[in-house]
FILOMAR-534869 format. One record per residue: residue in one letter; chain; x, y, z of N, C-alpha, C in turn. Coordinates in steps of 0.02 Angstrom, whole numbers. Each point is the difference from the previous one (the first is absolute). Example, Ala and Ser with C-alpha at 12.3 -4.5 7.8 and 13.67 -1.06 7.14 Angstrom:
# FILOMAR-534869
[rec 'A', 'A', [660, -284, 390], [-45, 59, 0], [45, 60, 0]]
[rec 'S', 'A', [-18, 53, -36], [42, 59, 3], [-39, 55, 37]]
# end
This chain:
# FILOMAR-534869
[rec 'X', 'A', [42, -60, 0], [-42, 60, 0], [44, 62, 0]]
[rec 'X', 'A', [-37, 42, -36], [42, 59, 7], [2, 81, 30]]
[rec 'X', 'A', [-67, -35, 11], [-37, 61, 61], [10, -21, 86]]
[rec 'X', 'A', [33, 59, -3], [1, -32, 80], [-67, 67, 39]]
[rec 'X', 'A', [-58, -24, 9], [-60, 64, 57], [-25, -61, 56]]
[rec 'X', 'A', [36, -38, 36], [-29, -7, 42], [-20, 47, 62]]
[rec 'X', 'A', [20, 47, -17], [-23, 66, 60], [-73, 9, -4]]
[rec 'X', 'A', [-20, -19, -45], [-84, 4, -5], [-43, -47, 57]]
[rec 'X', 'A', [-21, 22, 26], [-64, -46, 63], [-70, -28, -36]]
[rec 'X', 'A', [-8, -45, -26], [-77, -12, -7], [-51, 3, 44]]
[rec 'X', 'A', [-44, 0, -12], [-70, 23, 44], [-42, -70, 2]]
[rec 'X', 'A', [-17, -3, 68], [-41, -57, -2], [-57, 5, -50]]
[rec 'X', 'A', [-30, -77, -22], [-55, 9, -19], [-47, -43, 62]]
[rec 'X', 'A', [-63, 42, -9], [-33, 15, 50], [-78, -33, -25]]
[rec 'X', 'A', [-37, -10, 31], [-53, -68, -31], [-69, 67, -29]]
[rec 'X', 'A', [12, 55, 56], [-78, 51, -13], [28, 37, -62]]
[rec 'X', 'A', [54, 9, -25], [17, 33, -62], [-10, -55, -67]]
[rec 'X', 'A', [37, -62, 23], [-13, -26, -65], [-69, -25, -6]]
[rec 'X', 'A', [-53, 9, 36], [-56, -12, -22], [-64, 63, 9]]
[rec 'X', 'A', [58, 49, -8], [-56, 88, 4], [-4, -20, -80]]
[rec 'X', 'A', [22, -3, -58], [-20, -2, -76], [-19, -43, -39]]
[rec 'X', 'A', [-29, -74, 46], [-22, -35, -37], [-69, 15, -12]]
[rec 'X', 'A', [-22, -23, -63], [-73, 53, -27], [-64, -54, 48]]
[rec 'X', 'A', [-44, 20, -14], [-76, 3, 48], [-22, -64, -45]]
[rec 'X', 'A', [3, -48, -5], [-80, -49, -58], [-53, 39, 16]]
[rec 'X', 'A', [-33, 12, -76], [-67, 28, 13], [-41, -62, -13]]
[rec 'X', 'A', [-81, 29, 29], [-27, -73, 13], [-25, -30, -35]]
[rec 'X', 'A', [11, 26, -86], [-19, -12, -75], [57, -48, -24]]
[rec 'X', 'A', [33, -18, 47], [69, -16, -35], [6, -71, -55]]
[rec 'X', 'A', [44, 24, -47], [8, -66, -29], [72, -18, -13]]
[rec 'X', 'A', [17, -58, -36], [71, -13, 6], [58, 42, -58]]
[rec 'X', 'A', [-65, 26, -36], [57, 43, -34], [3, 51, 20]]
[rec 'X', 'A', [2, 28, 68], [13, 46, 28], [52, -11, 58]]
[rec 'X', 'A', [37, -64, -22], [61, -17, 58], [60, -20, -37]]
[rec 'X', 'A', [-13, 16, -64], [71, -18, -48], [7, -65, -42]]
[rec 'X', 'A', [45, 5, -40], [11, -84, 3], [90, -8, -4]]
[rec 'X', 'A', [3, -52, 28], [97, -16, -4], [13, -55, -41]]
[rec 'X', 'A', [30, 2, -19], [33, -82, -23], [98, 0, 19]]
[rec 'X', 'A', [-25, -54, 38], [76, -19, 28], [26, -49, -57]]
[rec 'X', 'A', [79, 13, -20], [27, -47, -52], [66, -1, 47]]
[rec 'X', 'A', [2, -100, -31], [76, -34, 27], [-18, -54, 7]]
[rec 'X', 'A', [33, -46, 31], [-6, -74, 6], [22, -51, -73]]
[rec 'X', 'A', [60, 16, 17], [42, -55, -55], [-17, -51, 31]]
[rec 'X', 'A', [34, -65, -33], [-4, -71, -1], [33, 9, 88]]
[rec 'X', 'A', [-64, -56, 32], [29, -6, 81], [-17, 65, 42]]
[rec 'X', 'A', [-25, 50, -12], [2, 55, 23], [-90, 32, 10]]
[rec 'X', 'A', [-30, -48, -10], [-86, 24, -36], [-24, 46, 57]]
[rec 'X', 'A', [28, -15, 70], [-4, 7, 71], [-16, 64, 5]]
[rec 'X', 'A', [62, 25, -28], [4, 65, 33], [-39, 70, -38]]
[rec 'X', 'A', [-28, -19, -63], [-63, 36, -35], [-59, 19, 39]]
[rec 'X', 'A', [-2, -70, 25], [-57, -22, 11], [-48, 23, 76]]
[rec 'X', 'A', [76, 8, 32], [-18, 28, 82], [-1, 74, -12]]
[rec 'X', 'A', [47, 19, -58], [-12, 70, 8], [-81, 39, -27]]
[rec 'X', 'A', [-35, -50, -30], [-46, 11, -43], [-69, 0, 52]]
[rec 'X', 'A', [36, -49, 31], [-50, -32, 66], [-24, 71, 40]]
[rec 'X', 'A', [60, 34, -10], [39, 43, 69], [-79, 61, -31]]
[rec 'X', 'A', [28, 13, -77], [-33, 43, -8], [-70, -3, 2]]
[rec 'X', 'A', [-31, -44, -22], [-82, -14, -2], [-11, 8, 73]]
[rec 'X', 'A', [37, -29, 44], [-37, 19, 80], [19, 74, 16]]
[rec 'X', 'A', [63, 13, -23], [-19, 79, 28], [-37, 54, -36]]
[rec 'X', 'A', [-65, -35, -38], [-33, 65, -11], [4, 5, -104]]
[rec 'X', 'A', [54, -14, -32], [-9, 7, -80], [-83, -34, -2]]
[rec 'X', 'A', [-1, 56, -53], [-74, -37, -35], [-9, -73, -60]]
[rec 'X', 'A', [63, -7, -43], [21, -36, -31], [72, -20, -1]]
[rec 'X', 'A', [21, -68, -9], [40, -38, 21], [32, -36, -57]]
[rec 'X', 'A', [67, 17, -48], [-1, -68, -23], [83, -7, -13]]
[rec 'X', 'A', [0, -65, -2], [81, -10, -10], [29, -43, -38]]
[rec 'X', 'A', [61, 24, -33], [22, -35, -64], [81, -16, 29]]
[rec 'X', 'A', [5, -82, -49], [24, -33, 28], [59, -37, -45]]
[rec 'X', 'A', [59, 18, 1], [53, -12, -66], [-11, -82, 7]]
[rec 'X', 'A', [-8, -50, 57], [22, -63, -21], [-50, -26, -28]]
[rec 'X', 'A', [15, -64, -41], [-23, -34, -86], [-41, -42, 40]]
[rec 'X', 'A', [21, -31, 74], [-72, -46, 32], [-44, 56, 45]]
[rec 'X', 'A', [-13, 54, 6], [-16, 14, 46], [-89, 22, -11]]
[rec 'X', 'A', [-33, -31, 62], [-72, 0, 18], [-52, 37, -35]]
[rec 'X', 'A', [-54, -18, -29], [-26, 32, -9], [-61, 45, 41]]
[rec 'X', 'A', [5, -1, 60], [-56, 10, 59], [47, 1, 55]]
[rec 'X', 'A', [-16, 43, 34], [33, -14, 80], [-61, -34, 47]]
[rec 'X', 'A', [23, -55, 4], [-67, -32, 36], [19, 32, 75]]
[rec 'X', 'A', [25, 20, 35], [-7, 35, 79], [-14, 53, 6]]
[rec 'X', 'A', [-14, 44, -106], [-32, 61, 14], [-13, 16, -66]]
[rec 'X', 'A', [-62, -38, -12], [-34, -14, -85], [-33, 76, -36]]
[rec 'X', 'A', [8, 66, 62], [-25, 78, -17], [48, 12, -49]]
[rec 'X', 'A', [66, -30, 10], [59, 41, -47], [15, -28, -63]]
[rec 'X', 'A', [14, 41, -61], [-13, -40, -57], [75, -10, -35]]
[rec 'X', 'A', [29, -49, -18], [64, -1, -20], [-3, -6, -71]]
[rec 'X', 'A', [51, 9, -25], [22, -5, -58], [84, -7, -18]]
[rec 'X', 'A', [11, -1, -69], [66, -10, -30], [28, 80, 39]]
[rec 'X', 'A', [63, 3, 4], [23, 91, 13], [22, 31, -61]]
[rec 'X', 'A', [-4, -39, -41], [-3, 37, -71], [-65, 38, -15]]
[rec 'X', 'A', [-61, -43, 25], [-75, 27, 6], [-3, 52, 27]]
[rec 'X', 'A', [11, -11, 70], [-20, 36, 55], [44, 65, 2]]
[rec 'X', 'A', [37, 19, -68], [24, 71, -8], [-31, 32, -38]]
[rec 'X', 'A', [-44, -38, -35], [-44, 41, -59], [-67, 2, 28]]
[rec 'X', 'A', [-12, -11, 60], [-70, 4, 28], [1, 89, 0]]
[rec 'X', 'A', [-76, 5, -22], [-20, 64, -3], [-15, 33, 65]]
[rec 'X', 'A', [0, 76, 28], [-6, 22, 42], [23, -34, 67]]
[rec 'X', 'A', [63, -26, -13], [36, -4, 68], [39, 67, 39]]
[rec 'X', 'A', [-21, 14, 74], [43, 55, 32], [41, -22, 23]]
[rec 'X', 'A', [4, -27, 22], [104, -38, 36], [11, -74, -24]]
[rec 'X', 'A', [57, 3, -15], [34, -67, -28], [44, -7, 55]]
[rec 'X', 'A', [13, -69, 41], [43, -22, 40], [19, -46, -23]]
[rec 'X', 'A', [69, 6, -18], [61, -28, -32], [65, -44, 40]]
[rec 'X', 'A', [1, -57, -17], [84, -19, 35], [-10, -31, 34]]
[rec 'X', 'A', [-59, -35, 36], [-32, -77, 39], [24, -62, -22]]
[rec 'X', 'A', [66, 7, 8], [26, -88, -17], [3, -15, -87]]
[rec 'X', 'A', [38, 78, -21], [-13, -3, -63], [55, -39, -55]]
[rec 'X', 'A', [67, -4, 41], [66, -22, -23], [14, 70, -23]]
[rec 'X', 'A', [64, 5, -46], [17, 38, -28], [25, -21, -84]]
[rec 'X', 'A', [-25, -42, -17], [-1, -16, -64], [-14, 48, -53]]
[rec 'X', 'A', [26, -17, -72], [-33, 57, -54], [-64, 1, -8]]
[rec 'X', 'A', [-50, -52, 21], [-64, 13, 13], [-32, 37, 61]]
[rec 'X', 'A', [32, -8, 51], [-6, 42, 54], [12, 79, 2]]
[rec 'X', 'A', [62, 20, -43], [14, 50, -35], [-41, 47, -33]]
[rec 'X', 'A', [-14, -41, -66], [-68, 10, -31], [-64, 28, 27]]
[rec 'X', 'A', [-27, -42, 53], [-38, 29, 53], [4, 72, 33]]
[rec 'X', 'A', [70, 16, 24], [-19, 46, 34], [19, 67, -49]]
[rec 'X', 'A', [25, -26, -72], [23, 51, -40], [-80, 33, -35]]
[rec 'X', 'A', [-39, -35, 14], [-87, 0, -29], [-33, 42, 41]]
[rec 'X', 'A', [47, -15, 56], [-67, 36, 79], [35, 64, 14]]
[rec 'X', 'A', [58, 6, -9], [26, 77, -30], [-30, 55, -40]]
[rec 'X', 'A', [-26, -45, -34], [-24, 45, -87], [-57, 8, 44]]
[rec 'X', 'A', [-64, -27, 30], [-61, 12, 23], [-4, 61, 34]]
[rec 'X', 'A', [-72, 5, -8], [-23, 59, 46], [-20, 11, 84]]
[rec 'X', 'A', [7, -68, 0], [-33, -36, 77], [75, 24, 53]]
[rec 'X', 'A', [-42, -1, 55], [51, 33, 57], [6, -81, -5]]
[rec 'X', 'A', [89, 8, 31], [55, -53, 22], [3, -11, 55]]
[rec 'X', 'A', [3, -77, 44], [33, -41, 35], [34, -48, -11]]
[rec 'X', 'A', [76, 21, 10], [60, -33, 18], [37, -47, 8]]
[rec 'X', 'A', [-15, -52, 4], [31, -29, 85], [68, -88, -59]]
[rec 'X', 'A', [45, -1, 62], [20, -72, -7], [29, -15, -83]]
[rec 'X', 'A', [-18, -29, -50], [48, 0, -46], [-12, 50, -66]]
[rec 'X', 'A', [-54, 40, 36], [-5, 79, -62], [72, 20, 36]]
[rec 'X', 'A', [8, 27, 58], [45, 26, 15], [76, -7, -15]]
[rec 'X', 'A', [15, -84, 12], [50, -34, -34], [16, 18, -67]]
[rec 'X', 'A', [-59, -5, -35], [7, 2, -100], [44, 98, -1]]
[rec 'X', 'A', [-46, 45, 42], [17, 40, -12], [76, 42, 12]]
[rec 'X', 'A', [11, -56, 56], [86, 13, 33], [43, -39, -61]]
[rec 'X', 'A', [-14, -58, -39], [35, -27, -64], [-16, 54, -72]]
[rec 'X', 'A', [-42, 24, 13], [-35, 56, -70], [5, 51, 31]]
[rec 'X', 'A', [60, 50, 16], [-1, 84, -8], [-50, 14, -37]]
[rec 'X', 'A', [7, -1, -81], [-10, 28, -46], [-109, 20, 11]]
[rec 'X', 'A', [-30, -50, 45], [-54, 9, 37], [-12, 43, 35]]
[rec 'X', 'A', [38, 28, 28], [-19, 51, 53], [-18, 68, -50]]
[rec 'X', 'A', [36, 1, -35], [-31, 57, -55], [-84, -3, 12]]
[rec 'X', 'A', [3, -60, -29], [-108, -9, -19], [-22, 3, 88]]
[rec 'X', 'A', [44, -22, 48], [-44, 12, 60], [2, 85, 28]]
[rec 'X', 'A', [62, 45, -4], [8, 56, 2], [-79, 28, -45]]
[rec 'X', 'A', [-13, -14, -66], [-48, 34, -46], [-48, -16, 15]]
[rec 'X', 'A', [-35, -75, 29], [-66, -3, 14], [-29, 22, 40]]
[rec 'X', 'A', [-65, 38, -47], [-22, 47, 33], [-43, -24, 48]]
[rec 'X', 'A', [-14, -58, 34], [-65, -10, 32], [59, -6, 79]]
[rec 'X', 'A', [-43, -14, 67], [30, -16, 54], [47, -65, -8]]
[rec 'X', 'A', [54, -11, 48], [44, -52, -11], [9, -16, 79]]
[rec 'X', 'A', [17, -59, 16], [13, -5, 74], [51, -87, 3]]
[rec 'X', 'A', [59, 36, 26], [40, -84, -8], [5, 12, 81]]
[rec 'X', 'A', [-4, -77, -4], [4, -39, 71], [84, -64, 4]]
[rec 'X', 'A', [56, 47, 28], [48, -59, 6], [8, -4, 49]]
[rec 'X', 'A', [41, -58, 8], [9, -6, 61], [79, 8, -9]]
[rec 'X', 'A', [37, -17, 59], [100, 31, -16], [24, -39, -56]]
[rec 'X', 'A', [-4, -40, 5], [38, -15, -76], [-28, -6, -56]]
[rec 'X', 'A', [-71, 27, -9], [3, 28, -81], [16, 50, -2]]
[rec 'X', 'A', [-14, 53, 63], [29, 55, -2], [51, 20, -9]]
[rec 'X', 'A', [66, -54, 29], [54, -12, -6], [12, 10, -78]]
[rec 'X', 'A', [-29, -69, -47], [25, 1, -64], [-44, 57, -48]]
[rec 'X', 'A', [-25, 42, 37], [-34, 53, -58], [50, 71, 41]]
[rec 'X', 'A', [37, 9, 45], [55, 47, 2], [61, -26, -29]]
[rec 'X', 'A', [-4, -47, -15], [69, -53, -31], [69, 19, 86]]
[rec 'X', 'A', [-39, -32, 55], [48, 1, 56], [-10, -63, 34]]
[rec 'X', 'A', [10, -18, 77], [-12, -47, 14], [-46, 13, 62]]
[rec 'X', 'A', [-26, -83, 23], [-67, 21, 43], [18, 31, 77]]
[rec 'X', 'A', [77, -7, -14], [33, 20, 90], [-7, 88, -12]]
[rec 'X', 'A', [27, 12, -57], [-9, 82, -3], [-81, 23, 3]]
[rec 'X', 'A', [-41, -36, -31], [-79, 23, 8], [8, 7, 71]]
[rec 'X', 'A', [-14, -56, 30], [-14, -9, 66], [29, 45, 53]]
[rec 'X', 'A', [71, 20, -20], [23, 47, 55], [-16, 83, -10]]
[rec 'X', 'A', [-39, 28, -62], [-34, 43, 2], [-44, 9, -32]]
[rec 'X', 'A', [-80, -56, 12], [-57, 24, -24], [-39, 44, -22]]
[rec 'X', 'A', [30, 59, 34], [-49, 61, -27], [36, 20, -63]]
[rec 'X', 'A', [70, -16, -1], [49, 39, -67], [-43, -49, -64]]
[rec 'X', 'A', [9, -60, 17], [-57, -53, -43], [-46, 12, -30]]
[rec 'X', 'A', [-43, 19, 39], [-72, -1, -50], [-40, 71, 2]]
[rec 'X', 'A', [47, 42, 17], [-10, 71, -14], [24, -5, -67]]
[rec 'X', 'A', [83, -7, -14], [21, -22, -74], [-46, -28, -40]]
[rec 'X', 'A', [-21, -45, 17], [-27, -40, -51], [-86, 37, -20]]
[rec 'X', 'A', [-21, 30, 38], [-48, 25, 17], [15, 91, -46]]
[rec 'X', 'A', [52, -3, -11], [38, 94, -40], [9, -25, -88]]
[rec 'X', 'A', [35, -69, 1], [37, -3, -45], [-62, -35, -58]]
[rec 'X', 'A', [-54, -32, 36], [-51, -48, -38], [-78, 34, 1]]
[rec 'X', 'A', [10, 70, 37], [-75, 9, -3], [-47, -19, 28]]
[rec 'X', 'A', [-6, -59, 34], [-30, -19, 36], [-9, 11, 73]]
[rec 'X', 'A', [-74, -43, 22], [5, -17, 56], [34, -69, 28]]
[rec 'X', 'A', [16, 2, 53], [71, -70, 13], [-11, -15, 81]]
[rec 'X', 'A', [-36, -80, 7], [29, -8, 52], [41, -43, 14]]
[rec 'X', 'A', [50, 6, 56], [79, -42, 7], [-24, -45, 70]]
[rec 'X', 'A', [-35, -35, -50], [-11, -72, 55], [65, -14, 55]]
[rec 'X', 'A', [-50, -29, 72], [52, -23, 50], [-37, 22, 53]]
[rec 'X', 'A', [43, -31, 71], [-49, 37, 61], [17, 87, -22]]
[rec 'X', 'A', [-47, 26, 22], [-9, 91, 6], [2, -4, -75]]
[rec 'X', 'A', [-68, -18, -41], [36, 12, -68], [-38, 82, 6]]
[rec 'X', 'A', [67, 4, -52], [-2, 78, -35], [-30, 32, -48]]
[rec 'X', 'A', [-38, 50, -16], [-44, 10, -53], [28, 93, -15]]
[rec 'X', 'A', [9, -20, -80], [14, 66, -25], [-65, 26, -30]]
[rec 'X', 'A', [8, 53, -19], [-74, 5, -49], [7, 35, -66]]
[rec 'X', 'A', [-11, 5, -30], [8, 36, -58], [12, 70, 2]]
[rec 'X', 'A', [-45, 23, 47], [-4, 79, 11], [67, 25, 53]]
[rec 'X', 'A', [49, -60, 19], [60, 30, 41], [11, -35, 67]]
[rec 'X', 'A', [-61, -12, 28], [-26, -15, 63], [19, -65, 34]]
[rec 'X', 'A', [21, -6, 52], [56, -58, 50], [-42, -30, 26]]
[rec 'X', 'A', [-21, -60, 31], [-50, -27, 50], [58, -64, 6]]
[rec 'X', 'A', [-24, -24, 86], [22, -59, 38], [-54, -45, -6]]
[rec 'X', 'A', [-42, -54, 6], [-27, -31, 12], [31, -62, 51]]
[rec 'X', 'A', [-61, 14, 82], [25, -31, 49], [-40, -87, 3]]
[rec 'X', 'A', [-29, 2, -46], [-53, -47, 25], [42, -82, -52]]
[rec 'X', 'A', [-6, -46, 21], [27, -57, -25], [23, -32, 66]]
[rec 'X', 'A', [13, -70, -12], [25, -30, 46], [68, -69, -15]]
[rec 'X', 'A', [43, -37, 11], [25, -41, -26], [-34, -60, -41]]
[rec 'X', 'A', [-72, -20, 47], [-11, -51, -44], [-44, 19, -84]]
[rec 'X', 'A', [6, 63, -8], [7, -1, -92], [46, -7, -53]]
[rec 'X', 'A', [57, -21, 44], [71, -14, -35], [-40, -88, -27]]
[rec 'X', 'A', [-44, 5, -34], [-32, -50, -60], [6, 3, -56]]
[rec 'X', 'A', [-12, -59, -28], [-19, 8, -92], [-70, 13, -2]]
[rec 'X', 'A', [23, 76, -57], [-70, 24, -4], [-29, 59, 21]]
[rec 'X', 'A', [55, 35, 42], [-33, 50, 31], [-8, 80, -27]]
[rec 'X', 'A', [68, -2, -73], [12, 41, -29], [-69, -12, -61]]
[rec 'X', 'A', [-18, -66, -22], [-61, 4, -36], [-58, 45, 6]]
[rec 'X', 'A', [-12, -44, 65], [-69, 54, 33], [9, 61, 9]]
[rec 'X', 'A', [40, 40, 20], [21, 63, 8], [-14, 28, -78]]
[rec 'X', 'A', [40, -17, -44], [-10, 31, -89], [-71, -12, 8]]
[rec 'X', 'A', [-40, -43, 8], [-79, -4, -9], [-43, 53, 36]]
[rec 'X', 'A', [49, 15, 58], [-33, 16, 29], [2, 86, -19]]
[rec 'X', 'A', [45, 31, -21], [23, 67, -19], [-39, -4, -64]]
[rec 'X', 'A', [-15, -36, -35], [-23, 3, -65], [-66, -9, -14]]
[rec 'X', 'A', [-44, -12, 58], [-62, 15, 18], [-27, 64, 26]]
[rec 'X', 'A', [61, 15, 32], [-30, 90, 35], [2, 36, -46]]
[rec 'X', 'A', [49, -10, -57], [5, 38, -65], [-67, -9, -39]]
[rec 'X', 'A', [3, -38, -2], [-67, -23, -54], [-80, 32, 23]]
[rec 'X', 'A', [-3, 6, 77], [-40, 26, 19], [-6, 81, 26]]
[rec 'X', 'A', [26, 20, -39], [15, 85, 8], [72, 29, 54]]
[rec 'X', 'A', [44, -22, 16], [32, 15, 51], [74, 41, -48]]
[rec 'X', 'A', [41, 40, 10], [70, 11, -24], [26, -68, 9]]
[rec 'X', 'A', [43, 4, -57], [66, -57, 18], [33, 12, 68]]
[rec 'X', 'A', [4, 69, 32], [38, 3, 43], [-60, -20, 53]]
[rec 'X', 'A', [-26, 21, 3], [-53, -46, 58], [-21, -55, 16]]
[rec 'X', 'A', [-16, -21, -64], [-4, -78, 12], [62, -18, 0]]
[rec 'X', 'A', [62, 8, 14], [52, -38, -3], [10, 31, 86]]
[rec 'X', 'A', [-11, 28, 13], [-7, 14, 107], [-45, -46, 37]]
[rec 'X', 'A', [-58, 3, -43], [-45, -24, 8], [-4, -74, 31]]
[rec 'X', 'A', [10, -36, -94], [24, -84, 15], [53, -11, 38]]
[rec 'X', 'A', [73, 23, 28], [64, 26, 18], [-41, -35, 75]]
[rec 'X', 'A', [-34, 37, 25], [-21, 0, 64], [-38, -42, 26]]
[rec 'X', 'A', [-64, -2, -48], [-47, -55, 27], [22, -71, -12]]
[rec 'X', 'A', [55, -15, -60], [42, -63, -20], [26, -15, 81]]
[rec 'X', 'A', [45, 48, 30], [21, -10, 44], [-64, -28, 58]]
[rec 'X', 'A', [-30, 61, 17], [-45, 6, 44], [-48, -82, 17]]
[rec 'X', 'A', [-8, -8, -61], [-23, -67, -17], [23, -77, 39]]
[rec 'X', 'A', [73, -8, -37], [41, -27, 40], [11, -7, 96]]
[rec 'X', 'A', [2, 38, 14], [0, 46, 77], [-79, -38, 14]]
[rec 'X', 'A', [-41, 20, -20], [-43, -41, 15], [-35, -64, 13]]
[rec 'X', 'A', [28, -51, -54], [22, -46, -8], [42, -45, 67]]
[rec 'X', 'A', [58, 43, -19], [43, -23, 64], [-40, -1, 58]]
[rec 'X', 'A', [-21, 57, 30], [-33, 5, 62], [-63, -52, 19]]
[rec 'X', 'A', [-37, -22, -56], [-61, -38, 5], [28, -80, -7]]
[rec 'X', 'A', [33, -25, -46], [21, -67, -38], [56, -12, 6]]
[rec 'X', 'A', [40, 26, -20], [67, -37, -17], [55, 73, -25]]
[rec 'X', 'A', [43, -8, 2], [80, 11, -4], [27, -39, -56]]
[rec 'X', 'A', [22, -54, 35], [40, -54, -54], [-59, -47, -15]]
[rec 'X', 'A', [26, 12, -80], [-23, -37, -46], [-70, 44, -41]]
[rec 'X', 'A', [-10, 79, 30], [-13, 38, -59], [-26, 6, -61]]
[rec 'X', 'A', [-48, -10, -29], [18, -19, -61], [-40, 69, -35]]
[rec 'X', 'A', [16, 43, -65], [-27, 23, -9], [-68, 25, -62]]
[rec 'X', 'A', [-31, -81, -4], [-69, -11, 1], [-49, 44, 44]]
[rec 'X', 'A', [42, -32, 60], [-59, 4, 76], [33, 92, 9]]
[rec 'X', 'A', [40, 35, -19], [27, 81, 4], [-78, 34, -26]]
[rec 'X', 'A', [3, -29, -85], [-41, 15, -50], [-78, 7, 49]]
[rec 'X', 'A', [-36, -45, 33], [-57, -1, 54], [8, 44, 49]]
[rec 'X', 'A', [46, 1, 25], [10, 49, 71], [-3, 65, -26]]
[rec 'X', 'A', [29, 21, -84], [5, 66, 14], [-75, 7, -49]]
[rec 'X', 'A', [-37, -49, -25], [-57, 39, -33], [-39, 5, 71]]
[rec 'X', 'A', [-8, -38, 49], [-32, 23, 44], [9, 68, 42]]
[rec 'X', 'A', [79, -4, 18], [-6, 58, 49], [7, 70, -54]]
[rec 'X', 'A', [-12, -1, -56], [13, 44, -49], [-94, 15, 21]]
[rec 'X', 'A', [-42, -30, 6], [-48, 7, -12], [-34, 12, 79]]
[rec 'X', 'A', [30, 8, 49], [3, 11, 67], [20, 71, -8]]
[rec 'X', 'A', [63, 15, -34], [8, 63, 9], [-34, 72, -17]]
[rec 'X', 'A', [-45, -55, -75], [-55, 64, -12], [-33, -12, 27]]
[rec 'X', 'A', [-25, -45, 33], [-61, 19, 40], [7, 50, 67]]
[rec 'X', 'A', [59, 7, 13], [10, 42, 63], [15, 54, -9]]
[rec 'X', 'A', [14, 24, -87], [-1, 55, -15], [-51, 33, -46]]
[rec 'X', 'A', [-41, -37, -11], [-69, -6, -26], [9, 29, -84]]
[rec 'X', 'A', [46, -55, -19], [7, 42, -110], [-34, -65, -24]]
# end
């Protein structure tokens, strides 16, 4: 890295702020008034991690759901959640009126994987991030151009060592100054960025530092970075800034967890059962703030 500002303090995020701007359902409501996402990824062996993120999103709130899927066997139905509609990810980029595309769910980094996210570039749909979009884009400079130009919201989610290989440093230098991290990455890419880990860190587009206190050890799972992209890519879809919904999910992802722990279990985690805890207490929280 070549910025050294860790003198900067982030600001907690705080649960009554990130849920002062989520919008009201009116009582006419229908589902095309909550967005639609389509999550793409899941190479051969990998169908998993599409699939939870997709999960992630239909429970928190998207109005439409669907996800495309690079491998040559992969399902045609999610039988544990038959609402969401899959397809090829060659398809599922030419679907009409999509607002966020979530990208990089167990995608590999192949020239087909490539392909993929060189497609979801060109679109008009606000971006989510995560896992081997991020990778492709630390092997492809020549990408960041099209992510610098796209004009819609963008929001990458690494954790230290993609972050690592998209500053081209190593994960000991991330780690020993986080904020220099994903403030950088957060200046240099335009985006919003959060730098997964305990206290993850959230930049925002508009400049802005946040800590997030809420998480606990037992989400150190497979899976937990899925639900999180699902979960940021639903608040988008349903009227929120990229930078908000990325505080937003940031917190209640955590918050979720924490909950979890306290009621069930610690070890052995899994974050299926995250995905339940946080559509519920997500839905606890408006009720106590009455949106």
């Amino acid at each position: 890295m070549s910025e050294r500002i860790s003198a900067l303090t982030p600001k907690p995020i705080i649960q009554k702020q990130v849920m002062a701007n989520f919008p009201k359902r009116p009582r006419d409501s229908h589902k095309g008034l909550f967005g639609t996402v389509a999550v793409i990824g899941g190479a051969h062996g990998m169908i998993g991690a599409p699939l939870m993120a997709a999960r992630a999103a239909l429970k928190l709130g998207a109005g439409c759901v669907h996800v495309g899927l690079l491998a040559e066997n992969a399902p045609g139905v999610d039988l544990l959640q038959p609402e969401l509609m899959l397809h090829s990810a060659t398809a599922a980029l030419q679907l009409p009126d999509v607002n966020v595309f979530a990208v990089g769910c167990g995608m590999g980094h192949d020239m087909a994987a490539q392909k993929i996210l060189y497609d979801a570039l060109h679109s008009k749909a606000s971006l989510v991030l995560d896992a081997d979009a991020l990778n492709i884009l630390a092997l492809r400079p020549d990408l960041h151009t099209l992510l610098i130009a796209h004009e819609a919201a963008c929001v990458l989610t690494p954790h230290p060592g993609e972050a690592a290989h998209l500053l081209a440093c190593g994960t000991k230098e991330i780690q020993a100054d986080r904020v220099a991290a994903v403030t950088q990455l957060a200046r240099q890419l335009r985006c919003s960025v959060v730098l997964k880990g305990a206290d993850s860190l959230c930049a925002t587009r508009d400049g802005r530092l946040f800590v997030n206190t809420t998480g606990n050890p037992g989400m150190s799972s497979a899976g937990m970075g899925d639900v999180l992209t699902g979960m940021i890519a639903a608040f988008i879809a349903q009227g929120l800034t990229a930078d908000n919904a990325l505080l937003l999910a940031v917190h209640l992802h955590g918050a979720a967890g924490d909950a979890l722990s306290g009621q069930q279990a610690t070890i052995g985690m899994t974050a299926t059962e995250v995905t339940e805890w946080a559509r519920w207490l997500f839905n606890q929280w408006r009720l106590n703030g009455k949106s």
